[in-house]
MMTF fields as JSON, N, C-alpha, C and O atoms, coordinates in Angstrom:
{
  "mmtfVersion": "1.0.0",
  "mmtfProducer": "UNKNOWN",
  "numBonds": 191,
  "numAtoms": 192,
  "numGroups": 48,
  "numChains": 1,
  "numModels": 1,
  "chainsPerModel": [1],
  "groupsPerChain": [48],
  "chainIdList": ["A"],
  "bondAtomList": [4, 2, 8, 6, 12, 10, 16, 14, 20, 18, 24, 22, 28, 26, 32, 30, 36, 34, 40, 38, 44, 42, 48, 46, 52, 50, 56, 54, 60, 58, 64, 62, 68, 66, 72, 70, 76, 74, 80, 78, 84, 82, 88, 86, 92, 90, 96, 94, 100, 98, 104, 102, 108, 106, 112, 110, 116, 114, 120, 118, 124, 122, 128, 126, 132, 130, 136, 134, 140, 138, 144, 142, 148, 146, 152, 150, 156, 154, 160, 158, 164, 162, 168, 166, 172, 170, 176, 174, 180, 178, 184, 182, 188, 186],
  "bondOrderList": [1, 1, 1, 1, 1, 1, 1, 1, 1, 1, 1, 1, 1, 1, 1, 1, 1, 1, 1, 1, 1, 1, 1, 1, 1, 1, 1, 1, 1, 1, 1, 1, 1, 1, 1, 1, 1, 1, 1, 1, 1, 1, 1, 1, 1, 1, 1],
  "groupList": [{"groupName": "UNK", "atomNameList": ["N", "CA", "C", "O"], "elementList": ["N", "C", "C", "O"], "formalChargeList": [0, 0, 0, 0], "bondAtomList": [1, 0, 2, 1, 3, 2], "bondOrderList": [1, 1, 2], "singleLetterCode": "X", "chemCompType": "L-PEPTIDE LINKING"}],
  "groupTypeList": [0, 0, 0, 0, 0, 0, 0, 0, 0, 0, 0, 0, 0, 0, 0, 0, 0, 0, 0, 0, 0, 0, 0, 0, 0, 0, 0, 0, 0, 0, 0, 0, 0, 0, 0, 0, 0, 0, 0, 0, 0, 0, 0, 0, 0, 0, 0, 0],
  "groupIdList": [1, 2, 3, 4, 5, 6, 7, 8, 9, 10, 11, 12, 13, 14, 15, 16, 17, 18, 19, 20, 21, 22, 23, 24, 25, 26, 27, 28, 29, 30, 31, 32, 33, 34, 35, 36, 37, 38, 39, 40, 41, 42, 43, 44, 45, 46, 47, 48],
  "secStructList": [7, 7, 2, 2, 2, 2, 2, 2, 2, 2, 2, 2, 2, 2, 2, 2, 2, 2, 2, 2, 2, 2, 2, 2, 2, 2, 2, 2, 2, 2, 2, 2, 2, 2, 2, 2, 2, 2, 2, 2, 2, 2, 2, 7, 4, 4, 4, 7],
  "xCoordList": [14.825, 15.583, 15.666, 14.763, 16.44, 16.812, 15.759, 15.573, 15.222, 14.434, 15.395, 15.15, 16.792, 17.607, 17.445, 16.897, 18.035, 18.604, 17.09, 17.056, 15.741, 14.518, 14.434, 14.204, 14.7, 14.275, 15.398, 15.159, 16.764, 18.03, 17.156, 17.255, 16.592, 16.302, 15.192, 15.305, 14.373, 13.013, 13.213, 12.572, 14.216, 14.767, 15.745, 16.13, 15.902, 17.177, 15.807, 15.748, 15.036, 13.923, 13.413, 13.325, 13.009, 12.223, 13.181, 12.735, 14.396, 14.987, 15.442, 16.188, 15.114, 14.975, 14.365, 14.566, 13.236, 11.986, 11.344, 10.782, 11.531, 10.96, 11.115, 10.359, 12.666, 12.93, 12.534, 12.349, 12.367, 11.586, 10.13, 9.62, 9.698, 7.984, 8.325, 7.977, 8.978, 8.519, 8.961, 8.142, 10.272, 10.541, 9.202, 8.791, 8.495, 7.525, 6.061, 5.261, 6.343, 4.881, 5.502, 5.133, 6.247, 6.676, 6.69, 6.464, 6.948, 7.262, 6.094, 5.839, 4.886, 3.491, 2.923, 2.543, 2.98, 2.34, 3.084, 2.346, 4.342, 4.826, 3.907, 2.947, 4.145, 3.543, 1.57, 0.968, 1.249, -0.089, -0.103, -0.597, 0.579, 0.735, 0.883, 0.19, 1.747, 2.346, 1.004, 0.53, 0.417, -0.735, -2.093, -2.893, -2.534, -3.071, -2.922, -3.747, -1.597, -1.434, -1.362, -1.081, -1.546, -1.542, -2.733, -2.913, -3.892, -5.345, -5.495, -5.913, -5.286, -5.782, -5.174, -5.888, -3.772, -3.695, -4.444, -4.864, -5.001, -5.455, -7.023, -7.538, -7.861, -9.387, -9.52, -10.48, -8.176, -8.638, -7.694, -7.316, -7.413, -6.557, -6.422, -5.488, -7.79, -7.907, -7.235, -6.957, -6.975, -6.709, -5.354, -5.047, -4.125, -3.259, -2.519, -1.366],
  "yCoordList": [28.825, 27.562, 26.97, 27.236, 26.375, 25.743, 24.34, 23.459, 24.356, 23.109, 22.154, 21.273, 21.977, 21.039, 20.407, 19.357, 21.277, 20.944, 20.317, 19.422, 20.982, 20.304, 18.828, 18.082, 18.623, 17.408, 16.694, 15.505, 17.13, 15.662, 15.702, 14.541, 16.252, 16.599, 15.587, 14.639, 15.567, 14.878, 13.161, 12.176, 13.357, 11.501, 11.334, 10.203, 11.911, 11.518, 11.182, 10.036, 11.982, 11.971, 10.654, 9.87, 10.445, 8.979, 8.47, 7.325, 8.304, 6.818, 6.581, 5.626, 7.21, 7.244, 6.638, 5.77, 7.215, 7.009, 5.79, 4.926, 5.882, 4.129, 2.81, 2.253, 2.725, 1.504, 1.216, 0.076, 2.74, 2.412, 1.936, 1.494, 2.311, 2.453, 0.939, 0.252, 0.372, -1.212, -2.012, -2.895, -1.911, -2.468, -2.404, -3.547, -1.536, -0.983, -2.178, -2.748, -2.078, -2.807, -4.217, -5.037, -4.658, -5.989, -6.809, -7.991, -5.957, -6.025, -6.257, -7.428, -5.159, -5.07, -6.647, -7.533, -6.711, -8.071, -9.02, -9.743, -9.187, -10.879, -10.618, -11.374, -9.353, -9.3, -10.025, -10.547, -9.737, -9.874, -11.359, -12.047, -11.651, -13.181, -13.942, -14.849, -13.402, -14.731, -14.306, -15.303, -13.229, -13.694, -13.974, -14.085, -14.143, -14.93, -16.472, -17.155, -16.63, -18.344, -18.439, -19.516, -17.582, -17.765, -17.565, -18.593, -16.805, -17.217, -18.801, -19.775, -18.963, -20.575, -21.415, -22.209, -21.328, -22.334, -22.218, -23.305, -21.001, -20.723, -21.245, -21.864, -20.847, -21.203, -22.58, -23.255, -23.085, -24.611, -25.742, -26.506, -25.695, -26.469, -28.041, -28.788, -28.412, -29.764, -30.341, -31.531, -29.185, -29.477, -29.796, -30.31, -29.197, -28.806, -30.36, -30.652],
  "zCoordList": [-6.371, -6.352, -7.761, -8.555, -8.039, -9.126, -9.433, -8.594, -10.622, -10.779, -10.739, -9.915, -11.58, -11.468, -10.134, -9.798, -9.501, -7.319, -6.756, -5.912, -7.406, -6.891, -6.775, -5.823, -8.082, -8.74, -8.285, -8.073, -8.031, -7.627, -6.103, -5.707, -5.377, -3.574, -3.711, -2.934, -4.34, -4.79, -4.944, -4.577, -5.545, -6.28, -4.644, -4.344, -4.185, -3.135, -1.851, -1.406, -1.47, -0.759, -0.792, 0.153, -2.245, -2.512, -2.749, -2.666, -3.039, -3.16, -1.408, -1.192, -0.515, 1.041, 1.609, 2.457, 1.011, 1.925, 1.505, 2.178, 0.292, -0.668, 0.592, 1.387, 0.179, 1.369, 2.788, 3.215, 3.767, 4.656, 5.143, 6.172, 3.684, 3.449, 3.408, 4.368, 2.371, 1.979, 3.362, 3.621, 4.513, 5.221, 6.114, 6.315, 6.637, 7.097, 6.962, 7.704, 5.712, 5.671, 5.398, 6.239, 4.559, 4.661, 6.517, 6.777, 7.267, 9.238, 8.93, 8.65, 8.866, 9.46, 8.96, 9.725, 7.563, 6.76, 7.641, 8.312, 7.797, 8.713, 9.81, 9.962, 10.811, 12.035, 12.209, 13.147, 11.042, 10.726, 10.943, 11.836, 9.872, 9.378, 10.962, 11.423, 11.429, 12.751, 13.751, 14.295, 14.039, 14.584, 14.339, 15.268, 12.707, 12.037, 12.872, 13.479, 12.61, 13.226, 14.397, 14.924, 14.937, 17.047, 16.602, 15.951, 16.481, 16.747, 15.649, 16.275, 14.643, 14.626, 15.616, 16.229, 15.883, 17.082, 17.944, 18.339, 18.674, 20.04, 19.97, 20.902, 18.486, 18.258, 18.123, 18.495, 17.392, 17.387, 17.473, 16.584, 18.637, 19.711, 19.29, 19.582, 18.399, 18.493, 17.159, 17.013, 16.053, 15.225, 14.761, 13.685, 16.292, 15.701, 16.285, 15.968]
}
C-alpha cells in the first residue's frame, strides 16, 4: 500500500472519529452534571 493513501485514510479516520469521541463525552459530562443536581436536590430537600 502506498504510505501516501495510508496517511490521507489515517487523517480521514481521525478527523471522524475526533468529533464523535468529543460529542461522546461532552453527553457523558452534562449527563453526570444533571444528576449531580438530582442527588443534591434529593439529599437536601431543605435547602432547596
Amino acid at each position: 500500500m502506498d504510505a501516501q493513501l495510508i496517511q490521507k485514510v489515517n487523517a480521514t479516520a481521525l478527523g471522524f472519529l475526533l468529533p464523535i469521541r468529543f460529542i461522546e463525552f461532552s453527553f457523558l459530562t452534562s449527563r453526570n452534571q444533571k444528576n449531580k443536581n438530582n442527588d443534591a436536590i434529593f439529599m437536601r430537600p431543605q435547602q432547596r
